[in-house]
N, C-alpha and C positions, 0 to 999 in steps of 0.2 A: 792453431797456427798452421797446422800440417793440412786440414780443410780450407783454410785460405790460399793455400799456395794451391793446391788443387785448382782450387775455382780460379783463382789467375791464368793459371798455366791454359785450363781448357779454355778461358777467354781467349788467350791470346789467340790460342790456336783457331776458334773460331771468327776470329777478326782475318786471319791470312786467308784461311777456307773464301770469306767474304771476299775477299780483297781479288783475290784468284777466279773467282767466278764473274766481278764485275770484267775485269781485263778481258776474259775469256769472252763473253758477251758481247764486249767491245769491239773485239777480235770479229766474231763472226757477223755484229751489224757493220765493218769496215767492208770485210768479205763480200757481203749481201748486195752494196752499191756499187763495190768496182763491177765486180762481173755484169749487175745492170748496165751499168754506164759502158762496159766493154764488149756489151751485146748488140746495144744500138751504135755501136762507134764502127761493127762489123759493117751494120747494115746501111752505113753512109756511102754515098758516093761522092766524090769531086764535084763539086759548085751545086750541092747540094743547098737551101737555102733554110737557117733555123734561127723563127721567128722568137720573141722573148716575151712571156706576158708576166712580168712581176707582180709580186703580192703589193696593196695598196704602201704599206710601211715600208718596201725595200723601192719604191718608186723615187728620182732623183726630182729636182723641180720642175726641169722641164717635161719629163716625163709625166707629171703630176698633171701639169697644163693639157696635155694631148689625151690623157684619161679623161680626166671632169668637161674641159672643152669640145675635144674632138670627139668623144665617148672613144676614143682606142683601146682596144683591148691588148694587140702588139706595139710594144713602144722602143723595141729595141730588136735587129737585124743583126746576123753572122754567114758568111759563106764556107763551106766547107772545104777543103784545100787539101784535103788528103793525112793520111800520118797522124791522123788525130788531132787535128789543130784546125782554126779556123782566124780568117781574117773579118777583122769587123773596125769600128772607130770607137777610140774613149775621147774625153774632152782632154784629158790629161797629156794622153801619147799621140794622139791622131791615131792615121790607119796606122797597125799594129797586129802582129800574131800571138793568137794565145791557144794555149788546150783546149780541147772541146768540156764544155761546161762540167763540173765533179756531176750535178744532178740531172743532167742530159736525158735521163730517161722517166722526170715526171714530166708527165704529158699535161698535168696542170698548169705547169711553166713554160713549154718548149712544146713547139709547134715542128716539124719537118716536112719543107717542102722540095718535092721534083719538078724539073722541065719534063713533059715530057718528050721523046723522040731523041733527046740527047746520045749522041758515040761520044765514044771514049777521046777521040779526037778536040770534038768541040767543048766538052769539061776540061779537058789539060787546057786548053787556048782560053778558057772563061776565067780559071784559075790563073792562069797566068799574068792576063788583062786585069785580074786585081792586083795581082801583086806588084805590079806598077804603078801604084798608089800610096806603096810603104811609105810609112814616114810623113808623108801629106798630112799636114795640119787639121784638122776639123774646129770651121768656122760654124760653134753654138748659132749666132745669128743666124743662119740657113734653117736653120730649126724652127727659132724663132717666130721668123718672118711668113711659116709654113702657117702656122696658127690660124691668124687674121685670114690669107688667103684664104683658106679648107672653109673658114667660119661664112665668109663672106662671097665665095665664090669667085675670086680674083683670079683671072686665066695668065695675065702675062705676069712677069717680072717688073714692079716698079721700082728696083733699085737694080743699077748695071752693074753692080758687085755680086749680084746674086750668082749671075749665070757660074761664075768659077768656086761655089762652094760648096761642100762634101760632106755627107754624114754616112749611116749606116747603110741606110735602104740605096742611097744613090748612088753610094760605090759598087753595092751589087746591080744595082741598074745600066751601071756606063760598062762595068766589068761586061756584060749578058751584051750588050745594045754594040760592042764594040768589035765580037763577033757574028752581028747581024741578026742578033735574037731580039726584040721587043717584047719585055713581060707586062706591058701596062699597054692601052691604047693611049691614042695623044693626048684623050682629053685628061686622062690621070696621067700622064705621062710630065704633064706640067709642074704636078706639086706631090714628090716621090714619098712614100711614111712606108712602115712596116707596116701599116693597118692594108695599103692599099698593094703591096706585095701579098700580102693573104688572100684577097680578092681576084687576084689574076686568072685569067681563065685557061693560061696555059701551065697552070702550076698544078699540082697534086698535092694533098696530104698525105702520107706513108706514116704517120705514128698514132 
């Protein structure tokens, strides 16, 4: 009896040991990402531009459409705003501010791009010029309708609804275009995607 309670007792006590060491573990892989995430959040600047390239499973449908059809590798746009936040579009909220991503610093995922020649001046004015879009709706069809275009080569707009509708990449484009920066030439300047913010030739990678 007295041998049984022994080996109880040392279980238990081995069970807490356990229990203390996964927490602790926990602890310092929590530790391990903030400071990543709070390394690269230093090295941001205002209207900085960070492109999204999801894993195939975490892809939305539309998003799905612009991988297999388009072959896109970036299917999702964020601008940097400062303060550790950035503005971008969900279908749910429209344009909207959120924290800069928890995993911001796998570079399997998240791209980081610069203008170059930017002052501190034209970043606060680029940042600004988005934030003038809070709250705007994002019309999915603009997405949409990008598809067949990209697929087909279609230069203009065949429906007059198009010209007034808003997604990720084009809020950072009208945001850039409205203090006189053009990141795409005209002829990409038509049909705006994350894929072809990547391709800019006035942009830089820093990650």
């Amino acid at each position: 009896m007295v041998k049984f309670l022994i080996k109880r007792k040392r279980k238990k006590h081995i069970d807490i040991l356990n229990k203390m060491k996964m927490r602790l573990l926990s602890h310092i892989y929590s530790l391990g990402w903030k400071i990543k995430r709070q390394t690269i959040i230093l090295k941001l600047r205002k209207a900085d531009i960070i492109l999204v390239k999801p894993g195939l499973f975490s892809l939305s449908p539309i998003a799905l459409l612009y991988r297999t059809l388009l072959h896109s590798k970036y299917v999702h746009s964020m601008l940097y705003i400062g303060n550790g936040k950035i503005i971008h579009t969900t279908t749910k909220d429209g344009v909207t501010i959120h924290k800069v991503p928890k995993k911001i610093y796998k570079r399997n995922r998240y791209s980081i791009y610069r203008a170059r020649y930017l002052n501190t001046n034209q970043r606060n004015r680029i940042v600004n010029e988005s934030l003038k879009f809070k709250d705007m709706k994002m019309d999915i069809m603009g997405l949409v309708v990008n598809i067949p275009r990209k697929l087909f080569g279609l230069k203009k707009s065949y429906l007059n609804i198009e010209k007034n509708r808003l997604w990720c990449s084009k809020l950072i484009y009208q945001a850039y275009s409205a203090v006189g920066i053009q990141l795409l030439d005209e002829c990409e300047s038509r049909i705006i995607t994350s894929e072809s913010l990547s391709k800019s030739k006035f942009l830089d990678i820093i990650n």
